[in-house]
C-alpha positions as a LaTeX table, in Angstrom:
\begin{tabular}{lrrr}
\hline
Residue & $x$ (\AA) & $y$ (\AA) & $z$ (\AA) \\
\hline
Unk1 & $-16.69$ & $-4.27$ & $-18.38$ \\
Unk2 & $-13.32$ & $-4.15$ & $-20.12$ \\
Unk3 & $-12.79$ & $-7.01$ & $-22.76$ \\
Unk4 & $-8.57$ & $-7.16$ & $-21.69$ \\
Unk5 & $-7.68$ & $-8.35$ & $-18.44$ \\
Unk6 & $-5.92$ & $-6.43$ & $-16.11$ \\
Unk7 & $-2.45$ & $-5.99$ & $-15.14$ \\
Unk8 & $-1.39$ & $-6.11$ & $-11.10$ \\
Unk9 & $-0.83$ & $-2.83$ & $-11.70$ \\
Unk10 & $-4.45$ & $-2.13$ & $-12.65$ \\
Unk11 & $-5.88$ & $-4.74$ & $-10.24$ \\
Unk12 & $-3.68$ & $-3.53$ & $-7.03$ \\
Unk13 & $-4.71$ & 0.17 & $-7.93$ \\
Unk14 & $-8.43$ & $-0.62$ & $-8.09$ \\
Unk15 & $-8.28$ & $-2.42$ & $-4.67$ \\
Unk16 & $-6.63$ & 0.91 & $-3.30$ \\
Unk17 & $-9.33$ & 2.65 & $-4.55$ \\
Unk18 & $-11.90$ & 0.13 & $-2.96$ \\
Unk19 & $-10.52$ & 0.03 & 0.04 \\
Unk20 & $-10.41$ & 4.11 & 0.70 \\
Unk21 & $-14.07$ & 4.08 & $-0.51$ \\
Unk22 & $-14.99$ & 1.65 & 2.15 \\
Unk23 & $-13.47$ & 3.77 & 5.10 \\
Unk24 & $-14.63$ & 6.97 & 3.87 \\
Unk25 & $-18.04$ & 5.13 & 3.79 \\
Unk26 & $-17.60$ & 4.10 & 7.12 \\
Unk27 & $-16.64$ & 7.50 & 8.29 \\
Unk28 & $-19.12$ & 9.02 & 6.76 \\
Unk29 & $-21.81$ & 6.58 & 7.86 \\
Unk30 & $-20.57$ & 7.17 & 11.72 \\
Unk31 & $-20.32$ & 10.96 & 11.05 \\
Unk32 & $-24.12$ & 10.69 & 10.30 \\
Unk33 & $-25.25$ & 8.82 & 13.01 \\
Unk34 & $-23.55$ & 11.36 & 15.40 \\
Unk35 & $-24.97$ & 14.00 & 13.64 \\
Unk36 & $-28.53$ & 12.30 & 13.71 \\
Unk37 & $-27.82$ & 11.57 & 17.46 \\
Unk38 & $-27.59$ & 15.19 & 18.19 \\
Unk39 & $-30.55$ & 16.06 & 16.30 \\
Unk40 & $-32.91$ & 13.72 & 18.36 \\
Unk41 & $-31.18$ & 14.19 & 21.54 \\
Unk42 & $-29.69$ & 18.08 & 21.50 \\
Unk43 & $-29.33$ & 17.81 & 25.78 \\
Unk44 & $-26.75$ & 14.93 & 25.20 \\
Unk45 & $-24.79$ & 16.23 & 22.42 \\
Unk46 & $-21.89$ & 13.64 & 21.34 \\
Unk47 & $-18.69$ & 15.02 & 19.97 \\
Unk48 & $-17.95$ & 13.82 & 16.57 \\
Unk49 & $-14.82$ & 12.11 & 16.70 \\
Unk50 & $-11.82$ & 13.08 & 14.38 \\
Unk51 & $-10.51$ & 10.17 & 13.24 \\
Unk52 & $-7.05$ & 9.69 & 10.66 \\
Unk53 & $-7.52$ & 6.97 & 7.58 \\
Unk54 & $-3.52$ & 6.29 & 7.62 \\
Unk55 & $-2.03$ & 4.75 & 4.20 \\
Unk56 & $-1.51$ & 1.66 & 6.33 \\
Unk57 & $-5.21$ & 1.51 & 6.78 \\
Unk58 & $-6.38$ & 1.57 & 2.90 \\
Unk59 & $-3.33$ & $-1.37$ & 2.21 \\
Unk60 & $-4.70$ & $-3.47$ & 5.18 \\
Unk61 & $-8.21$ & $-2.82$ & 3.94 \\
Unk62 & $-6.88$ & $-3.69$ & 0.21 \\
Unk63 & $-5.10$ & $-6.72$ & 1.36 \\
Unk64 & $-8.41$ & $-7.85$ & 2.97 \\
Unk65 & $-10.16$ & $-7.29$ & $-0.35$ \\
Unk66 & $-7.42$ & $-9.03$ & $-2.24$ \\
Unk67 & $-7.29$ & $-12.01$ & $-0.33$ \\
Unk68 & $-10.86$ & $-12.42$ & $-1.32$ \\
Unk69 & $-9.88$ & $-11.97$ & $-5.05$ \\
Unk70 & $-7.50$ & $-14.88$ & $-4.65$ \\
Unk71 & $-9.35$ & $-17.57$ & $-2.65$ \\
Unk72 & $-9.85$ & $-20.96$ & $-4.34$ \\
\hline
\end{tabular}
């Protein structure tokens, strides 16, 4: 890790970051298990369902984080 601490600059851009990594890994996690479904079970085939992560979504998700980062 970096010896300087980090401006809220820094710190709100690497919560951004965090935050679309989670989703994606969420998607991606559900993407698999619908594509693992339809392996094992090809006569009840589930749709995999397009989904939008919104800009709203990563600051909500970053917010989350942050309010971690701040608790006492």
């Amino acid at each position: 890790m970096s010896d300087h601490n980090k401006s809220g600059f820094e710190i709100r851009a690497m919560l951004l970051s965090q935050a679309q990594g989670i989703l994606m890994d969420n998607y991606d996690r559900m993407k698999d298990s619908v594509y693992m479904h339809n392996e094992v079970f090809p006569n009840n085939m589930k749709e995999l369902p397009a989904i939008e992560i919104s800009a709203q979504d990563i600051i909500a998700t970053a917010k989350e984080l942050n309010s971690f980062v701040v608790e006492k």
